[in-house]
C-alpha positions in Angstrom: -25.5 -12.0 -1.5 -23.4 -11.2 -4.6 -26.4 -9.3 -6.0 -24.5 -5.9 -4.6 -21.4 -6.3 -6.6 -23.3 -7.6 -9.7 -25.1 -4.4 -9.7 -21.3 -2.7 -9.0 -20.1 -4.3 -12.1 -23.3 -3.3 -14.8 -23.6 0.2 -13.9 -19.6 -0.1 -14.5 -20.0 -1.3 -18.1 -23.1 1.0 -18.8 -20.3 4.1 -17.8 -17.1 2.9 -18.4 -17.1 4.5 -21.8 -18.2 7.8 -20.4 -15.6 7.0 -17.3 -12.4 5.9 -19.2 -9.9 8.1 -21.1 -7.7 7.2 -23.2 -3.4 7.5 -23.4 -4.3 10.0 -26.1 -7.2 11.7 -24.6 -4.7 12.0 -21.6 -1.3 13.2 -23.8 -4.0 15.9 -24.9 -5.3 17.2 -21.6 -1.6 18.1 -20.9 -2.3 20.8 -23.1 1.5 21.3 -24.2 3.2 20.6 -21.1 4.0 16.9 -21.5 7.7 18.0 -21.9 7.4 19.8 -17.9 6.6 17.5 -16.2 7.9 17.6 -12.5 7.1 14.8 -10.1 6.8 15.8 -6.8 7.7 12.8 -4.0 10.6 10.7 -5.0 9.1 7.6 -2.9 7.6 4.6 -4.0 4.5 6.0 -5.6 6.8 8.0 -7.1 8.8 5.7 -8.4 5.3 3.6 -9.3 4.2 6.1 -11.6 7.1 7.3 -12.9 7.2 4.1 -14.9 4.3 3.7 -16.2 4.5 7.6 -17.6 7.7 5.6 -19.1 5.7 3.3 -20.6 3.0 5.2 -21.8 6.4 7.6 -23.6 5.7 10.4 -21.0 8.9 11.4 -19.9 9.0 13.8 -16.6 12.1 15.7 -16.7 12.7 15.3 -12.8 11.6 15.1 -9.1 11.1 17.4 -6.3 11.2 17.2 -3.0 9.8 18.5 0.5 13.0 16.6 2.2 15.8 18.4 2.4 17.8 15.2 2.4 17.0 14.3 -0.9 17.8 17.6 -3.0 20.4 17.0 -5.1 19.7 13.0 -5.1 19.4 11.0 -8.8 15.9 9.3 -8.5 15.5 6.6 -11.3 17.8 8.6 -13.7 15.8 11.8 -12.9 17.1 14.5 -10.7 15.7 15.2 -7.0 15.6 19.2 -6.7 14.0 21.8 -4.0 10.1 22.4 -4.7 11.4 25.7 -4.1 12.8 25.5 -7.5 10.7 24.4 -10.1 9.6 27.0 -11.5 12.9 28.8 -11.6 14.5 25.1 -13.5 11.6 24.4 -15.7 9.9 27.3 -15.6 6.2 28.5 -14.2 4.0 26.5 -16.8 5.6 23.2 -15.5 2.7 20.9 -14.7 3.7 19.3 -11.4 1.9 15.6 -10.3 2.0 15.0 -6.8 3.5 11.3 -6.4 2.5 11.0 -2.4 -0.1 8.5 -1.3 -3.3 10.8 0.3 -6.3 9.6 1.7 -8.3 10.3 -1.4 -11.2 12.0 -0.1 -10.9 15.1 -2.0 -10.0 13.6 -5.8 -10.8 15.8 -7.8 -13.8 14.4 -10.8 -11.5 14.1 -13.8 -8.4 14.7 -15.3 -8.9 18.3 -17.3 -11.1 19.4 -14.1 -8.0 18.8 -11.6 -5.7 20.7 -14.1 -7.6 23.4 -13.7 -8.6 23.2 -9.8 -5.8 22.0 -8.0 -7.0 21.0 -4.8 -7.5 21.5 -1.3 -4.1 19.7 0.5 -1.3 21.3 2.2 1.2 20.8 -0.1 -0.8 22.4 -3.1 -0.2 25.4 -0.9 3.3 24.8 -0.4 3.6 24.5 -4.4 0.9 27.4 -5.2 3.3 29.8 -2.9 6.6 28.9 -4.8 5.4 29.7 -7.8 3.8 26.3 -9.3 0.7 27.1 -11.2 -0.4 23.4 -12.5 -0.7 21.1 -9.7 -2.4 17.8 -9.4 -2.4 14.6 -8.1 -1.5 11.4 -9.9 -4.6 9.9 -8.9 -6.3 12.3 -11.3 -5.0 9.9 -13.9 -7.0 6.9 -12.6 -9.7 6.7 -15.8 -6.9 6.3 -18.1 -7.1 2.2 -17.4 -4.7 1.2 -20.1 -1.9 3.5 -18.3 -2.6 1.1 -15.5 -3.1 -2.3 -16.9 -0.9 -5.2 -16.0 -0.3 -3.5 -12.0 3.0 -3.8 -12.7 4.8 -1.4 -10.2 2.8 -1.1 -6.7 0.6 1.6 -6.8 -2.2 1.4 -4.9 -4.8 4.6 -5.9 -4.5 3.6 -9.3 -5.7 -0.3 -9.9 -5.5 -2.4 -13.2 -9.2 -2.7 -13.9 -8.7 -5.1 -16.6 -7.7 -7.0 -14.1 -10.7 -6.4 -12.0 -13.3 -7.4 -14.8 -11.6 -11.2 -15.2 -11.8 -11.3 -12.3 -15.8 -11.1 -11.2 -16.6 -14.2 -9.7 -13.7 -13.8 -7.5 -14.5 -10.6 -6.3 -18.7 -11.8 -5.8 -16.9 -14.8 -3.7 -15.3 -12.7 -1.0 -17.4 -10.5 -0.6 -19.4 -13.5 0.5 -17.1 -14.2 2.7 -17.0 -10.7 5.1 -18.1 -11.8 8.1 -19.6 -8.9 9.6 -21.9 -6.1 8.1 -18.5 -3.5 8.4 -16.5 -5.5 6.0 -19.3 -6.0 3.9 -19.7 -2.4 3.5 -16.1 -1.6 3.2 -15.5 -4.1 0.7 -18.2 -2.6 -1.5 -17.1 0.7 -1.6 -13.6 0.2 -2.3 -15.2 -1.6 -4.9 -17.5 0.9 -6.4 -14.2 3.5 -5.5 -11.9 1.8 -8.0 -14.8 1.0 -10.6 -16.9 4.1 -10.5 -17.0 7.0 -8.1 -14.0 8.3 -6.6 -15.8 10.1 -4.4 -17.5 7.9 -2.3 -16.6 7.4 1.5 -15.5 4.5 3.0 -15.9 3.8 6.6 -12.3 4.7 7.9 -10.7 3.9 11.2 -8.1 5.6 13.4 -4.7 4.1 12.1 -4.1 3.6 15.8 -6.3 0.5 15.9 -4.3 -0.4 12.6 -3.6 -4.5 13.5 -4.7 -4.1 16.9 -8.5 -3.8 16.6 -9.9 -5.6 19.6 -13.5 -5.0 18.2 -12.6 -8.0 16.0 -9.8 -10.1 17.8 -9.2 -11.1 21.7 -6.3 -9.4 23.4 -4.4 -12.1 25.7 -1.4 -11.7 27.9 1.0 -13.9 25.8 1.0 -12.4 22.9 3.4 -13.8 19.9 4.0 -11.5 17.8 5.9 -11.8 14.2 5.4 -8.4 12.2 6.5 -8.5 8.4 7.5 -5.1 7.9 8.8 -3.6 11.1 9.8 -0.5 10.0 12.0 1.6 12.7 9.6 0.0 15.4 6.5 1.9 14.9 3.9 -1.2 14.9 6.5 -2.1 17.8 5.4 0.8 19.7 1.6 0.4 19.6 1.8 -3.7 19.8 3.9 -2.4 23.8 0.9 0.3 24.0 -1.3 -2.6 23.8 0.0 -5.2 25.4 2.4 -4.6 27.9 3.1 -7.9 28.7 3.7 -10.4 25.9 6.2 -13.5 25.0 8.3 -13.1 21.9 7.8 -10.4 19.8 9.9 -11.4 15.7 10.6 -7.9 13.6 11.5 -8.8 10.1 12.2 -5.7 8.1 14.4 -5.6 4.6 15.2 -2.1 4.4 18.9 -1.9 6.0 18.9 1.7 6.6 15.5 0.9 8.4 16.3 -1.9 10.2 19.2 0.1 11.6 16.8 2.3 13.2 14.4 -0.6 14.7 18.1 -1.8 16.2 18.7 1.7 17.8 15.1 1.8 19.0 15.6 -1.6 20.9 18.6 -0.7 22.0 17.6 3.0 23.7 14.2 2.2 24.9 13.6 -1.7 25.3 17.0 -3.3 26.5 15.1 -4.6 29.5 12.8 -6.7 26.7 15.7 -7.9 24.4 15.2 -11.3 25.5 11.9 -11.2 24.1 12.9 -8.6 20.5 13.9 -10.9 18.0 15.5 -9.0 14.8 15.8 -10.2 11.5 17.2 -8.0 8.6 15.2 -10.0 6.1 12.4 -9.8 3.5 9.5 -12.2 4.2 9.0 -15.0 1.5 7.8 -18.1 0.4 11.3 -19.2 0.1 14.6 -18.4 2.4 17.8 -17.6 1.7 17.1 -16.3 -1.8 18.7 -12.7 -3.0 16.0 -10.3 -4.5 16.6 -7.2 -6.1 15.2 -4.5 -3.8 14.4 -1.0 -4.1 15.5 0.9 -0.9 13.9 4.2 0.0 15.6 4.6 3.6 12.0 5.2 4.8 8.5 3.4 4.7 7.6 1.9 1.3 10.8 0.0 0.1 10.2 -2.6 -1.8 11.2 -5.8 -3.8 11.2 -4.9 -7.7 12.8 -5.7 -10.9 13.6 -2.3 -10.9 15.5 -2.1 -7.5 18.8 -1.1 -7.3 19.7 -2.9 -3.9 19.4 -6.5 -3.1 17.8 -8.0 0.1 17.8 -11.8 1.7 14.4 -13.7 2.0 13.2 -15.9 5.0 10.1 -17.8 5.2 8.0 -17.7 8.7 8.4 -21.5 8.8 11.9 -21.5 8.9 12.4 -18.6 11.2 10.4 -19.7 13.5 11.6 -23.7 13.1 8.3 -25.1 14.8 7.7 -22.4 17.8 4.6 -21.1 18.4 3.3 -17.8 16.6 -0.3 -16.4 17.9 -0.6 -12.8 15.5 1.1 -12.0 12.5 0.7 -8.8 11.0 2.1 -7.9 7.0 2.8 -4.9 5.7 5.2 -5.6 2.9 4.8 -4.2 0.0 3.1 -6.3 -2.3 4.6 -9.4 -1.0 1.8 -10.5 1.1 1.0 -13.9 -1.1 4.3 -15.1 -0.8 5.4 -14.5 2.8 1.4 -16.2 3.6 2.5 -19.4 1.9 6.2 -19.1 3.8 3.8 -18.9 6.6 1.7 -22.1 5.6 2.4 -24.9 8.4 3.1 -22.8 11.3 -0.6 -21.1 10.4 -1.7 -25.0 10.1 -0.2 -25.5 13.9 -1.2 -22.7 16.0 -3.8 -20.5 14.1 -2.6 -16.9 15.1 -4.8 -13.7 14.3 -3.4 -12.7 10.4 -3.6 -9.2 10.3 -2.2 -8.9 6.2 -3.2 -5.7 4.2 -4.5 -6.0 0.8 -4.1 -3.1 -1.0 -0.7 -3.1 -2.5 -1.5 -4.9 -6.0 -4.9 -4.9 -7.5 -5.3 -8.8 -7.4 -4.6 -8.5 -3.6 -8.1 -7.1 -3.2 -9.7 -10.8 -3.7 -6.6 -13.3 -3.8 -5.8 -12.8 -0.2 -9.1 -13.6 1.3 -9.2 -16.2 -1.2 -5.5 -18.1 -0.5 -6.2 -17.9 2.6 -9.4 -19.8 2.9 -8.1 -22.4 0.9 -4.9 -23.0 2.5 -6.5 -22.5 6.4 -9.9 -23.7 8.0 -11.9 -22.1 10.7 -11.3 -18.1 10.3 -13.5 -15.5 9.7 -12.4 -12.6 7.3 -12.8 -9.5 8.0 -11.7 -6.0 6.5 -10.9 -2.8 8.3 -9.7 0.6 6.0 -7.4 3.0 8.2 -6.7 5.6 4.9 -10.1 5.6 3.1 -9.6 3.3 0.4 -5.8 3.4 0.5 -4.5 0.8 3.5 -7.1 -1.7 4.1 -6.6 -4.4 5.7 -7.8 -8.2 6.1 -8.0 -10.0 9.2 -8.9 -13.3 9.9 -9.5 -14.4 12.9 -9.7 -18.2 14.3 -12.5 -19.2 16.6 -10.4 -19.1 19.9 -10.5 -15.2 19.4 -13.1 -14.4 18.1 -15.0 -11.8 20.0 
């Protein structure tokens, strides 16, 4: 069965020195513009890759912007200024790297080609039409692997592939352990994506059927919900779309500024359910009642970091939920996925809910999900589902009772 991602791996290492491009190979595509370099998303890829230009001694000189909001906003040192502006700031031949999270099907092939193509999204044309003449997307920097190694800041187009080759055997066991042909076919083109071909097309699912995808999972009438990453109540929304009667439904989001709008949302359109909307301004973890330093965006993506500016309170699922029953969870957190599923471990043991957990955040989540949680849990099946090309995947796993 492994045969596939064996055959992943060699063409990889005939390639990868035709594939890979060095830090200096990469400071000398710039071509003279590594002192204009403009960032353009002030978000958490942003952010991402904003370090690890830092740490390659790449130093952007700010960010821009499409939210009004933001202009005039210090980002990580760096200032946050009108698109509009760039060129009249740091003039026409500023090389600006778009630092938004796209669903990668039109990367362009390599680094020197996308400086000198661009590409084909809406806000290329936005930039093009204020005056921007080098635009490209960070993930045009994916070959240069040693930019990437160690995964330390989440960014999910651009995986630590040093990583990725320790970690082999892993990688051959899950994809053992797809249970259907789908995720079997998923899981090896997001790997052949990251290793080789950037190109290729994954199968890709309406975002709608993101953790409700009742082609894997039974719906029943008393649903429990606990969503990790709640947002301002979007997931909320579909899960009452999809089920519109349920038992408890458990929000845990860290963000304040976030979690203020789930309140609002609860407030205005579901008072008749508050009974059932349990709220918890909280980051989920392996551990409760521990302070974490926390980067918060005021919008998806915020994140625990060493790097965050803000601090946010943990709670584990076994102590929220002191023993009651739990039939779904769904996480969406950020790269904390491991350690809220082991916060999560006896009330998994109890009552075997659907775990709908992506696994795309940090490179290692791409086989140490699957992997933790067949070791710590018996009787699911695994499953993966992509809803942004290779971007957000997800794993599912699924216990007999509801299995379709």
């Amino acid at each position: 069965m492994a045969r596939v991602i064996q055959s992943i791996f060699e063409e990889y290492y005939q390639k990868k020195s035709q594939i890979e491009i060095t830090i200096d190979q990469m400071k000398n595509d710039l071509n003279g513009m590594i002192d204009k370099i403009v960032l353009y998303g002030a978000g958490s890829a942003g952010i991402a890759f904003l370090h690890y230009l830092w740490d390659a001694e790449i130093y952007p000189v700010c960010f821009a912007d499409g939210n009004p909001k933001r202009w005039g906003e210090i980002c990580e040192s760096l200032p946050i200024i009108n698109y509009a502006d760039i060129t009249a700031k740091v003039g026409n031949d500023a090389l600006v790297i778009i630092t938004i999270n796209t669903d990668g099907k039109n990367y362009c092939k390599s680094f020197s080609l996308a400086l000198r193509q661009g590409g084909p999204h809406a806000v290329f044309k936005k930039l093009y039409e204020s005056g921007c003449k080098n635009v490209i997307e960070y993930t045009a920097f994916r070959h240069c692997f040693r930019l990437f190694k160690g995964d330390c800041y989440n960014l999910p187009s651009c995986s630590d592939i040093s990583e990725m080759e320790k970690n082999y055997q892993n990688i051959c066991k899950v994809y053992s352990l797809m249970a259907d042909a789908i995720s079997k076919e998923t899981y090896e083109k997001i790997l052949k994506f990251r290793l080789l071909d950037d190109t290729i097309t994954i199968p890709t699912f309406d975002q709608k059927q993101e953790y409700f995808d009742y082609n894997i999972y039974k719906k029943i009438p008393d649903e429990i919900f606990v969503d990790c990453g709640a947002y301002t109540g979007t997931t909320l929304e579909i899960f009452l779309e999809n089920n519109n009667m349920f038992e408890n439904y458990y929000a845990l989001e860290p963000d304040k500024d976030n979690f203020e709008g789930l309140q609002e949302k609860c407030r205005s359109q579901y008072r008749e359910m508050e009974n059932s909307l349990k709220l918890y301004n909280a980051a989920a973890y392996d551990i409760s009642n521990i302070s974490l330093p926390f980067y918060s965006l005021k919008s998806p993506g915020s994140f625990v970091c060493e790097q965050g500016k803000d601090t946010v309170r943990t709670i584990s699922i076994d102590d929220m939920l002191a023993g009651k029953k739990v039939t779904f969870i769904k996480m969406n957190i950020e790269g904390c996925e491991i350690k809220a599923l082991k916060g999560a471990e006896e009330t998994i043991r109890k009552y075997n809910p659907v775990l709908a957990i992506m696994g795309y955040h940090k490179t290692v989540d791409f086989w140490e999900i699957p992997i933790l949680i067949k070791k710590m849990f018996s009787g699911y099946k695994i499953y993966i589902r992509s809803y942004m090309n290779h971007i957000s995947f997800m794993y599912y796993a699924v216990p007999e009772e509801r299995r379709v």
